[in-house]
N, C-alpha and C positions, 0 to 999 in steps of 0.2 A: 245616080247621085254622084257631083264629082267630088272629088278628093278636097278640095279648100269648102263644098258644106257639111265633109263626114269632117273633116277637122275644126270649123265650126259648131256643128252640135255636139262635138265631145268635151270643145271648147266652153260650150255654153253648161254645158252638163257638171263638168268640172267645176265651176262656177256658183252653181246653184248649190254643190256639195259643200263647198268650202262656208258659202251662204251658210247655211243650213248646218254646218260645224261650228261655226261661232254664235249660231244661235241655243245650240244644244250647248254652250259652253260658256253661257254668262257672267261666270264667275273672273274668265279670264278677262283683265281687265285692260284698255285701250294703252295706258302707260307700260302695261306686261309687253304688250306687242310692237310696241315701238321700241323699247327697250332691247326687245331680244330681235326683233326681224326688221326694221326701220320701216314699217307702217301699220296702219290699226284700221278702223271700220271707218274713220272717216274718210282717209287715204282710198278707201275701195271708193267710196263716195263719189269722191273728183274724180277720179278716172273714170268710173261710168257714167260721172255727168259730162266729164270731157269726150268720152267714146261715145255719147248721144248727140252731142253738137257736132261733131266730125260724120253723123251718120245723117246731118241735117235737123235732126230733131230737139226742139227747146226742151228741156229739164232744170229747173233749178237745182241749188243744194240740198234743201229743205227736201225735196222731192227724193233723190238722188240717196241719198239718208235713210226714208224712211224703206223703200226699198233695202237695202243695205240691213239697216235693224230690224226689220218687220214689223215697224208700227212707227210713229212719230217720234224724233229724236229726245223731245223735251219728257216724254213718256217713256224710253230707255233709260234714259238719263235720273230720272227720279225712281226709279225701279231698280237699277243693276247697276249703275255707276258707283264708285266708290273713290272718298279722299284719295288722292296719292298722297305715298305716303315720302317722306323727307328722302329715306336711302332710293327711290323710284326715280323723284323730281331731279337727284344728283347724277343718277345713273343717266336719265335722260341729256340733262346739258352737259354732259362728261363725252355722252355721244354728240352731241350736234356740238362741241364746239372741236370734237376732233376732224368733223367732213369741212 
């Protein structure tokens, strides 16, 4: 095996972990994440729907998502989402309007 697919499947590995860490961690909420590290589970989203059109392969967002969450987004979303809350929402455009 060469070395760009052992870093590949450690790549991928790592990947599924962190997957799998925000799944085991639902409480943590998508405004927590963007707040503290500037991206959230949708963020993963596009990238891997972008990293599947760069590899030739169509994926929508929806798609892209549910991969991501582990089930369909509108069924996260009803399930584990929570209000943000006023000091979250401030925190948030406090960051986006300093980049």
């Amino acid at each position: 095996m060469s070395e760009i697919e052992i870093t590949t499947k450690i790549e991928a590995d790592v990947f599924r972990k962190l997957l799998n860490h925000l799944d085991n961690n639902k409480d943590v909420q998508n405004i927590e994440l963007m707040n503290l590290a500037n991206f959230c589970r949708n963020c993963l989203a596009k990238w891997y729907m972008a990293s599947a059109e760069e590899q030739g392969q169509t994926l929508n967002y929806d798609q892209a998502r549910e991969i991501v969450y582990g089930m369909p987004y509108s069924e996260w979303k009803s399930k584990h989402q929570k209000e943000a809350t006023p000091e979250q929402m401030a925190a948030f455009a406090a960051r986006n309007s300093n980049s």
